[in-house]
Wavefront OBJ file of the C-alpha trace (Angstrom):
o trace
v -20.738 -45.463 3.167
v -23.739 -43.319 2.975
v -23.475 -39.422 3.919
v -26.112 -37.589 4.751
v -26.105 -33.481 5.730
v -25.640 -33.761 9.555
v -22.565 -35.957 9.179
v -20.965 -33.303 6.863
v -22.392 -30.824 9.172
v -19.761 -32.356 11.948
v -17.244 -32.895 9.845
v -17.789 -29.256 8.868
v -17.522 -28.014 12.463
v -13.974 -29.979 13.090
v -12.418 -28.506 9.912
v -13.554 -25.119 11.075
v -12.431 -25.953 14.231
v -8.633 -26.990 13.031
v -8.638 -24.158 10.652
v -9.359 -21.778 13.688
v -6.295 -23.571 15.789
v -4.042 -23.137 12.439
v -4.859 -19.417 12.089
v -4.482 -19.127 15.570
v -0.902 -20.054 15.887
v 0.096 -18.312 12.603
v -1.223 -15.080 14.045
v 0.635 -15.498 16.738
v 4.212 -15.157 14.914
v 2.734 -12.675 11.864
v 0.380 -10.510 14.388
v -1.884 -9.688 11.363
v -5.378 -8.260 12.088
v -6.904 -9.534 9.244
v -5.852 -13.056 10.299
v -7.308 -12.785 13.759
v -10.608 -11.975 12.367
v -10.344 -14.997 9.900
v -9.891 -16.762 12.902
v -12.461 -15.402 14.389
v -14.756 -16.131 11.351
v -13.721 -19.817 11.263
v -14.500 -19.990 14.692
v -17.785 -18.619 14.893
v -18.467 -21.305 11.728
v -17.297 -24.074 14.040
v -19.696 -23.855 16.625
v -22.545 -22.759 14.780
v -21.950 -26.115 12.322
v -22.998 -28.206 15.158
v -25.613 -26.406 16.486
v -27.577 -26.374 12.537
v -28.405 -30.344 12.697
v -30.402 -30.031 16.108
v -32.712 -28.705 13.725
v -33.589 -32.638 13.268
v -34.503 -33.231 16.704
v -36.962 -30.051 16.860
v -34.685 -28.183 18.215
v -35.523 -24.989 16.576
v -34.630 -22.237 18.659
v -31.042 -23.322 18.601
v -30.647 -24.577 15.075
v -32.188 -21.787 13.396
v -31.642 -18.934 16.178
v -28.192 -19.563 17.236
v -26.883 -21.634 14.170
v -27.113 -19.695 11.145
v -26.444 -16.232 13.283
v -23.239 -17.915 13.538
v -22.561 -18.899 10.560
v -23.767 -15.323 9.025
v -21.435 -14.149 11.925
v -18.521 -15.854 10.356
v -18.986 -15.027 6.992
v -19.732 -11.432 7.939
v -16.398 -12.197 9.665
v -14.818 -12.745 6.551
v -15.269 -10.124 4.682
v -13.953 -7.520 7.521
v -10.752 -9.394 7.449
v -10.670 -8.903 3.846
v -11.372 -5.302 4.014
v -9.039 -5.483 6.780
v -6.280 -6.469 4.904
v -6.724 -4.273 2.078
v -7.006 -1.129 4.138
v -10.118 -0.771 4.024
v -12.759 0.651 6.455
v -14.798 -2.551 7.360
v -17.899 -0.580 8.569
v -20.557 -2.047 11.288
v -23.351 -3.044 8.548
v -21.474 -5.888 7.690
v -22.581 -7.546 11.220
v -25.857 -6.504 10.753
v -27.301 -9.311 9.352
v -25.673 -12.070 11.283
v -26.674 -9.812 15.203
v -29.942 -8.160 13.892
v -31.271 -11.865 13.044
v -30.130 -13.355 16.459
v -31.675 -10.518 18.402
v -34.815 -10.696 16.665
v -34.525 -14.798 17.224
v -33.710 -14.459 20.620
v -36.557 -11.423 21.782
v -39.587 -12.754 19.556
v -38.314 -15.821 17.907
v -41.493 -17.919 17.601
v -43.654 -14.396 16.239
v -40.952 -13.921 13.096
v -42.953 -15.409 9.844
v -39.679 -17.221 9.400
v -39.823 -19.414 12.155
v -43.251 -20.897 10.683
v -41.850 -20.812 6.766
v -39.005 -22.896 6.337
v -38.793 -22.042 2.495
v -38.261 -18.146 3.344
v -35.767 -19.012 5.766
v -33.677 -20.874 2.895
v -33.845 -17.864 1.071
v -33.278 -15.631 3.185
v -29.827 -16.958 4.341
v -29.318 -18.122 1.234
v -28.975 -14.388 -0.324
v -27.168 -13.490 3.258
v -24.212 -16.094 2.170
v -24.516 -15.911 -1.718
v -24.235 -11.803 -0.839
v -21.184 -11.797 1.496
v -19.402 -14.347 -0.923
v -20.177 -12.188 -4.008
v -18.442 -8.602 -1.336
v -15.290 -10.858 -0.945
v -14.658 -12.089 -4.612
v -15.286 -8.272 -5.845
v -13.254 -6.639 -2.805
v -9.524 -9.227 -3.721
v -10.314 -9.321 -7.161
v -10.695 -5.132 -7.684
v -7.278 -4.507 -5.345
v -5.082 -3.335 -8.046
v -1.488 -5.319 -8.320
v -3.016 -8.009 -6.233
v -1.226 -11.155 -4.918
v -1.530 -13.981 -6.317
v -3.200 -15.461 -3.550
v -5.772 -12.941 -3.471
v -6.922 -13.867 -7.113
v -7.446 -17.683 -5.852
v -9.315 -16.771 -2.790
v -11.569 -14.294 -5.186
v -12.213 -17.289 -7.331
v -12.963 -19.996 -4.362
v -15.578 -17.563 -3.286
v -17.002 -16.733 -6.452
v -17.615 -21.076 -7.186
v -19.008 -20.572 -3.329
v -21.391 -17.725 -4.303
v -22.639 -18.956 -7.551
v -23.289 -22.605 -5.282
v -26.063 -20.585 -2.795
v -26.952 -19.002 -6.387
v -28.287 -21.988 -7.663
v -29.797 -22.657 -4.214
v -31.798 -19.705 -4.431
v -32.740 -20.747 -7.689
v -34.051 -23.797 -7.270
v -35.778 -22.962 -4.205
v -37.958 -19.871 -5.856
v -38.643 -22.266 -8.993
v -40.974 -25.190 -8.851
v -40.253 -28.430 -6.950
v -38.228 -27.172 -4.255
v -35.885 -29.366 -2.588
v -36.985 -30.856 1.045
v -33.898 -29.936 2.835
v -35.860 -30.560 6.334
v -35.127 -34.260 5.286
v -31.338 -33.926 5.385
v -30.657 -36.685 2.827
v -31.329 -35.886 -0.440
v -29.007 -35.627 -3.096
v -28.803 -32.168 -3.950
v -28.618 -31.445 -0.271
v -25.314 -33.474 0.048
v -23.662 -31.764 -2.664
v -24.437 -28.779 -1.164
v -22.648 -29.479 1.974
v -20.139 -31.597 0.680
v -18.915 -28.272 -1.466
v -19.308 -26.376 1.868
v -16.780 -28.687 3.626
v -14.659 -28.749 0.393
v -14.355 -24.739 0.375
v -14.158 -24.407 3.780
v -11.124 -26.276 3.608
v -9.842 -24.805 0.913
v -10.437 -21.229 1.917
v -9.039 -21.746 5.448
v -5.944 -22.927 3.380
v -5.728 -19.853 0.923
v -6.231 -17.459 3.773
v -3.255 -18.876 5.919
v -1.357 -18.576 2.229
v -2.342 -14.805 1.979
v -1.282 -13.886 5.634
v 2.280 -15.628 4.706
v 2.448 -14.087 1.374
v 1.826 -10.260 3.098
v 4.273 -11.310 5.828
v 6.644 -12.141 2.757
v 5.807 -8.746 0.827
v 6.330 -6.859 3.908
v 9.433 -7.840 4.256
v 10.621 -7.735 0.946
v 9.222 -3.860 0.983
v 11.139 -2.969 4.286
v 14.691 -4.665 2.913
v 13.961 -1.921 -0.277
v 13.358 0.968 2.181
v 15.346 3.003 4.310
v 14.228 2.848 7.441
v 15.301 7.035 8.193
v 13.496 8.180 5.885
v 11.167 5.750 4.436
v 12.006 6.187 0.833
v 13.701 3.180 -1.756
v 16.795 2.238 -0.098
v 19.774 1.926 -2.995
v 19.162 -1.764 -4.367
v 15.250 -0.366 -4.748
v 16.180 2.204 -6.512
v 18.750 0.967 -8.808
v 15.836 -2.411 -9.583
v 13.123 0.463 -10.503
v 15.185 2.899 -12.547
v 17.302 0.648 -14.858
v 14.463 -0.193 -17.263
v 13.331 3.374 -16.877
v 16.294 5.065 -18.376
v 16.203 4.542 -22.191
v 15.681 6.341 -24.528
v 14.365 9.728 -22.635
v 15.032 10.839 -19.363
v 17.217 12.660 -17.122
v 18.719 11.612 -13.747
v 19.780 13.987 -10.990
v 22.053 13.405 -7.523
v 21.735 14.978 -4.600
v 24.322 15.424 -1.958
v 23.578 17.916 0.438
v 25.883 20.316 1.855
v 27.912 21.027 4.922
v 26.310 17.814 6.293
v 28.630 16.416 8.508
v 29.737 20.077 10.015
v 25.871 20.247 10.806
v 25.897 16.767 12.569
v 29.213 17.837 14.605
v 27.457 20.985 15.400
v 23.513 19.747 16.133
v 23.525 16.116 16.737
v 23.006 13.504 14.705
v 19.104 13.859 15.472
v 19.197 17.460 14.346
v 21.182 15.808 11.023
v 18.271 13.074 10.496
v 15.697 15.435 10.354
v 17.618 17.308 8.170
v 17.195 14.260 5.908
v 13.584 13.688 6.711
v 13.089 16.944 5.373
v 14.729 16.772 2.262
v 12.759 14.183 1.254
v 9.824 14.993 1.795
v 10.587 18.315 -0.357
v 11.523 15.783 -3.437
v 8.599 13.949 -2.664
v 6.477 17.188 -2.844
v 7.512 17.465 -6.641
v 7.284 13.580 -7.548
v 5.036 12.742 -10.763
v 3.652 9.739 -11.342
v 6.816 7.389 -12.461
v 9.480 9.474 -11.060
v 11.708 6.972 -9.000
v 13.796 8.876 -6.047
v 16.039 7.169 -3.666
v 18.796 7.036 -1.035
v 21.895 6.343 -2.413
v 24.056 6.182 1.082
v 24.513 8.752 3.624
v 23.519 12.434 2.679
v 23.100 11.193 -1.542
v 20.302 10.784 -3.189
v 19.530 10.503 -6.899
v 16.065 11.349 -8.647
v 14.975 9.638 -12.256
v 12.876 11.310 -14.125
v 11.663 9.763 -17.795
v 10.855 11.542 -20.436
v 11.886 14.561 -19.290
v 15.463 16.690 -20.211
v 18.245 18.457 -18.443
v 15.677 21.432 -18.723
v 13.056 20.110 -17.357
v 15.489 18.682 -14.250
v 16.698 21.374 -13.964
v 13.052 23.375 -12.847
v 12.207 20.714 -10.614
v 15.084 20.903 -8.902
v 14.923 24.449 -8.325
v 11.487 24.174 -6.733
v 13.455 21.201 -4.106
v 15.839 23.543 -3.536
v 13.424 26.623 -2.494
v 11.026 24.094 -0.369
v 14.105 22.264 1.457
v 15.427 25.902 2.114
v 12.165 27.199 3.346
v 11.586 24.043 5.725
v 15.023 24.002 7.355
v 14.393 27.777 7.979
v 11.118 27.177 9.727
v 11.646 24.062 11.505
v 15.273 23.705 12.125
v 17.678 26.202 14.229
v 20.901 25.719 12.224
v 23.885 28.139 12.436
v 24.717 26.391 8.439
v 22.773 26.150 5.448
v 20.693 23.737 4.630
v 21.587 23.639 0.916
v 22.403 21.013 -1.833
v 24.621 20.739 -5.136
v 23.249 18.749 -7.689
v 24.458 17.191 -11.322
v 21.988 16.420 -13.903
v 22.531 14.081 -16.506
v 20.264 13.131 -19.471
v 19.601 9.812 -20.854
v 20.752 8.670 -25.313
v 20.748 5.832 -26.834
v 23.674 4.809 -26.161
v 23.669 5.306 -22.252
v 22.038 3.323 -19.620
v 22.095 4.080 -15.945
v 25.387 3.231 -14.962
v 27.001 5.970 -17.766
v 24.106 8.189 -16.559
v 25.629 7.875 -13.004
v 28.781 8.426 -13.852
v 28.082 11.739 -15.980
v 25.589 12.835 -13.138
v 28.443 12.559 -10.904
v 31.168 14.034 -12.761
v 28.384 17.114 -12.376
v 27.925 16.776 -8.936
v 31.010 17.301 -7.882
v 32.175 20.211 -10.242
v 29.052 21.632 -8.625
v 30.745 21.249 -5.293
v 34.090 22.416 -6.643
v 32.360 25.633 -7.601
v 31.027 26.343 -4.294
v 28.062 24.281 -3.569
v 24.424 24.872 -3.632
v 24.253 25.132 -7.519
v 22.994 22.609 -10.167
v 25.563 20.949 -12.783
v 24.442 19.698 -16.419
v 26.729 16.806 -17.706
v 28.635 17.896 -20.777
v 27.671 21.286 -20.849
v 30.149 22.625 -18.153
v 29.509 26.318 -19.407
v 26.098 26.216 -18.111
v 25.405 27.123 -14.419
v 21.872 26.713 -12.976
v 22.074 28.655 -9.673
v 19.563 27.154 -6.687
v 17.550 29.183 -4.505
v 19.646 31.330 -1.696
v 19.890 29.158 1.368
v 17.847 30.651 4.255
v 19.603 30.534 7.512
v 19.225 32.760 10.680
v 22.816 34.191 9.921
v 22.219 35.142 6.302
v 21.720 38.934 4.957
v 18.103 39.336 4.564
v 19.007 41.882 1.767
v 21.127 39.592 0.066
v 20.624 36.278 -2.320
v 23.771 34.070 -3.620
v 24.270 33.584 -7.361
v 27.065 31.733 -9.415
v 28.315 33.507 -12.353
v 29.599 31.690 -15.519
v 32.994 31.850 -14.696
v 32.025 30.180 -11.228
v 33.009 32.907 -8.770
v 30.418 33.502 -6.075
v 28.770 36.808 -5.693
v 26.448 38.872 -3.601
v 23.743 40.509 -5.337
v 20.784 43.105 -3.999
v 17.739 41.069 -3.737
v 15.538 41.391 -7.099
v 18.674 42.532 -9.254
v 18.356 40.633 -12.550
v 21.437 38.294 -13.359
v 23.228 37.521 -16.439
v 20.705 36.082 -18.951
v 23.374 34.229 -20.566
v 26.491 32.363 -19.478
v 29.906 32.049 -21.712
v 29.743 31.773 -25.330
v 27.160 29.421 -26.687
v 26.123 28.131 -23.447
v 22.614 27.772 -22.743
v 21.138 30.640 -20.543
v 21.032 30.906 -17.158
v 17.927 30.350 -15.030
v 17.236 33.327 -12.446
v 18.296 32.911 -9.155
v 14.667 31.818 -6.882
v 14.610 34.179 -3.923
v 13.846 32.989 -0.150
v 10.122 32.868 0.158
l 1 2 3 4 5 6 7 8 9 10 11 12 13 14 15 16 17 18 19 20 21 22 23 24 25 26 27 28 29 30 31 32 33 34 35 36 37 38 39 40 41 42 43 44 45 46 47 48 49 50 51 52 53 54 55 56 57 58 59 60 61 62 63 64 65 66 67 68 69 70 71 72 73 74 75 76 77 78 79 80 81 82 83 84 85 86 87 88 89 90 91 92 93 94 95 96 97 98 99 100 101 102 103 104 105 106 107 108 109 110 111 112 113 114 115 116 117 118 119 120 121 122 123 124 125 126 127 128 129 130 131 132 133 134 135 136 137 138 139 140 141 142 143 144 145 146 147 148 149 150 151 152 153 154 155 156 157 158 159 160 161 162 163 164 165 166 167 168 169 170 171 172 173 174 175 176 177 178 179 180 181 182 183 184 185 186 187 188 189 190 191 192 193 194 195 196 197 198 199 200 201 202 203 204 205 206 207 208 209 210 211 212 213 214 215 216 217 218 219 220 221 222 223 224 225 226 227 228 229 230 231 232 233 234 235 236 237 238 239 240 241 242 243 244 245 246 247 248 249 250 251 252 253 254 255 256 257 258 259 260 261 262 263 264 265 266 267 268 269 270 271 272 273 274 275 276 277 278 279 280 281 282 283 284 285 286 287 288 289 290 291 292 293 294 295 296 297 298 299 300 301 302 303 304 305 306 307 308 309 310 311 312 313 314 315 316 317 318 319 320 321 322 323 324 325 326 327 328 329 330 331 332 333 334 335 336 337 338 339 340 341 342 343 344 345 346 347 348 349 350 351 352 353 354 355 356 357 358 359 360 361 362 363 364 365 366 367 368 369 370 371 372 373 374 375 376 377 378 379 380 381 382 383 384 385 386 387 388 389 390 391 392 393 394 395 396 397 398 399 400 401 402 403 404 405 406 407 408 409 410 411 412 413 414 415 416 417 418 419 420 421 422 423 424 425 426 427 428 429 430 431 432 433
């Protein structure tokens, strides 16, 4: 059977055509905006593929007008679903091309120097398409921790780019083609790769808008939906390898919750939660994993660093989460927390880190609450910043002394510098900002 471009130009148009139908009804269940412009795109290629061959019957003004507008339409198309899905600003200028040439076509179609030069209109859509294929390949391939799928759709349209590439060369070198008689070799290679990676890209995109339906809801079973930080099985998959051989790990339970629930709602309680983490968040470097254990407990990793260095950062949670619930809650409690800090060996993973952390924890809450525990050094006391409530003494600020008695101190008055014998100094009490 012998093909020749129109023929492939039809068979173009019904792929395009079923491709559009296909994205259609897979939008409809994943509701992705991306995939409604791909849609869109595939579309706009559908039509436009039948209207190119009427270019054989002298049909110029809707071959070349209406045509290839739509097929720069759909690939413009394209690339804002691409930039789409990646969160990116898709910007007008990318339409440009594709509405600029039709409005031009349509007002003064038969003045343009390309309607008379058929050889500058090959090149000129032939850098439109070898251009937009080129923006796609570079915008999925860059995307850092990419899917999979977005690495084969960055390939397809790099073999698609460097295709019009060699189109453009050939046509600014000697012995052009004649494409105006639609049956030459080269020409049906051209279109027959068109078809192919239409195909074939339809296919991949459909693949990527099921793969970020997949991802999505992979990310929201590891996230608690309250507060929008790694739920327990997210954290527990993200710290294990992150525990040997430095690091610390510290839990959070926060005080007095449940008296503040009975006494402000449970609303009043989730914001309370809210705001703690967004404090810890506020003091997050770059490899720190913090989650929600269950309830009002949370528990921080932090590699690399030691009980010392816990131990600051936790301070500085403690004085933020103080200051917030002072400024945009109304509680008649404190919004403190007691922490225990345990610190990674050798010999310990994260399920002996746990249990030391939380050995710590609750000594800390034996001993009164909002105050920091180390693991194995039970001698050293880190008191956290004073809570700040509307009830407390503006004079005063809360400290823990070694022993672990409670006491009220004037505001600025120095404490202890050390704790019992040959346990590590204590760190100064942070006064309410």
């Amino acid at each position: 059977m012998h093909l020749h471009a129109p023929t492939l130009f039809f068979l173009l148009s019904a792929i395009a055509g079923l491709s559009t139908l296909a994205m259609i009804a897979e939008w409809r269940t994943s509701r992705l905006p991306a995939l409604a412009r791909w849609a869109l795109a595939y579309g706009a290629v559908a039509v436009a593929a039948l209207a190119v061959p009427m270019v054989m019957d002298g049909d110029g003004f809707v071959s070349i007008g209406l045509g290839t507008s739509g097929m720069m339409l759909g690939y413009a198309l394209m690339v804002v679903g691409c930039r789409v899905h990646l969160g990116r600003a898709p910007g007008v200028m990318l339409y440009l091309p594709a509405l600029g040439w039709l409005a031009l076509w349509l007002l003064r179609w038969q003045d343009l120097p390309l309607a008379a030069s058929y050889d500058e209109r090959r090149v000129f859509f032939s850098v439109s398409f070898c251009l937009y294929s080129f923006a796609i390949c570079r915008d999925l391939w860059r995307r850092p921790n990419g899917m999979r799928t977005e690495r084969q759709l960055a390939v397809a349209f790099l073999v698609h780019g460097l295709f019009y590439a060699l189109r453009l060369v050939a046509l600014l070198g000697e012995g052009m083609i004649d494409e105006r008689v639609m049956s030459d070799v080269p020409v049906v290679v051209m279109m027959f790769e068109g078809v192919l990676f239409c195909a074939v890209s339809a296919f991949l995109f459909i693949s990527l808008a099921r793969e970020t339906v997949e991802r999505r809801l992979a990310a929201a079973s590891q996230t608690d939906f309250l507060t929008g930080i790694d739920n327990r099985r997210a954290f527990f998959a993200k710290a294990t390898p992150l525990c040997l051989p430095t690091g610390s790990l510290v839990l959070f339970d926060l005080d007095h919750f449940k008296a503040i629930n009975d006494r402000h709602g449970h609303a009043c309680g989730d914001e309370v939660l809210r705001l703690f983490c967004r404090s810890v968040e506020l003091h997050l470097d770059e490899g720190d994993v913090f989650g929600r254990l269950g309830g009002e407990e949370f528990a921080l990793v932090l590699p690399g660093r030691d009980t010392a260095d816990a131990a600051d950062k936790v301070a500085l949670i403690a004085r933020v989460f103080s200051k917030g619930a002072a400024g945009a809650l109304s509680l008649t409690l404190a919004a403190t927390f007691s922490a225990g800090i345990a610190e990674a060996s050798d010999e310990s993973g994260l399920d002996a880190m746990m249990r030391r952390a939380d050995a710590a924890l609750y000594r800390a809450k034996r001993l009164g609450r909002n105050r920091t525990e180390i693991a194995g050094a039970e001698d050293a006391v880190l008191p956290q910043a004073a809570a700040i409530t509307a009830g407390a003494s503006p004079g005063t600020s809360t400290s823990v002394a070694s022993g672990g008695s409670v006491s009220e101190t004037d505001q600025g008055r120095p404490l202890a510098e050390t704790s019992s014998a040959g346990a590590p100094p204590i760190l100064p009490t942070l006064e309410p900002a």
